[in-house]
N, C-alpha and C positions, 0 to 999 in steps of 0.2 A: 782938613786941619784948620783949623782957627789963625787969623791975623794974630801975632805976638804972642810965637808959640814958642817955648824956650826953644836957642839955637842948640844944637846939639855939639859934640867936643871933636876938634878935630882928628881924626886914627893918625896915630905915631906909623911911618914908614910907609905914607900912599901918597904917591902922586898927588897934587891938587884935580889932575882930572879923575881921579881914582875916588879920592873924599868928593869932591863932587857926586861921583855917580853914585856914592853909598848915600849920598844927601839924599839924591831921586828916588832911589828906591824906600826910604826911609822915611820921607814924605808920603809917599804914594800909599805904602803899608799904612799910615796913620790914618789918611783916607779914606782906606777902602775896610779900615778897621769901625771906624766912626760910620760909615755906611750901611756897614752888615748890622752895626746896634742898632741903626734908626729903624732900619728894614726888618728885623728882629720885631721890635714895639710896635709896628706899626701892625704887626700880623699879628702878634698876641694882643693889641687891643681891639681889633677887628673881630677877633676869636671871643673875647670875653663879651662884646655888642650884639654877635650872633649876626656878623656881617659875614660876607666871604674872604677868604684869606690865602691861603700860599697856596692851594689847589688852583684857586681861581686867577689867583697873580701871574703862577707858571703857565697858566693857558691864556691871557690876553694876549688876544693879537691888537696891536695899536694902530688907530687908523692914520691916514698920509700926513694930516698935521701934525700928529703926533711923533710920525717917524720923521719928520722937517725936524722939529725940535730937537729931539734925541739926537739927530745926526748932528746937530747946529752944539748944543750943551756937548756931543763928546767930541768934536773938533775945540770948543773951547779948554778940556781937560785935558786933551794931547797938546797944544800950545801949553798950556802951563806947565806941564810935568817937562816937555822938552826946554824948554825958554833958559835955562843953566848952560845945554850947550848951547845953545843960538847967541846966548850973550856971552860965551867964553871965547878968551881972546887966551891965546897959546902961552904959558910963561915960562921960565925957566928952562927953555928949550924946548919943551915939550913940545907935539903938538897936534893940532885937532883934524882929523882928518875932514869932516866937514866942512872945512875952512881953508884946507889947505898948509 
């Protein structure tokens, strides 16, 4: 999802940790929406070039630097998608169990 992406509206009758978590998921879908489209084009332009495409993508195996990276890029998308609760601080009684 893109920096200064409208905020979404808070749900009438949810917890703040509840809207919270609907934020997470709600981000995440927009992500992994915006991923399948690139990954989508990237294989029908592949396809249109007469390169190899989603037969050949589904069988790469990636060699060690490449699984360093990927391991390294999805610890940084787990920090982000988590980071709502690591920075929430309990209010209204609530409270986080992560936190205590």
């Amino acid at each position: 999802m893109k920096d200064g992406a409208t905020p979404r509206a808070n749900l009438e009758g949810m917890t703040e940790t509840e809207d919270m978590l609907v934020g997470m998921v709600t981000a995440l879908a927009a992500q992994l929406s915006a991923t399948r489209e690139r990954l989508d084009t990237l294989e029908r332009v592949l396809a249109v070039k007469g390169l190899p495409g989603a037969v050949e993508i589904e069988a790469f195996e990636p060699d060690s630097a490449a699984t360093v990276q990927r391991d390294a890029m999805r610890q940084r998308l787990i920090a982000r998608i988590f980071r709502p609760l690591d920075q929430n601080i309990p209010l209204s009684g609530e409270t986080n169990e992560r936190h205590g």
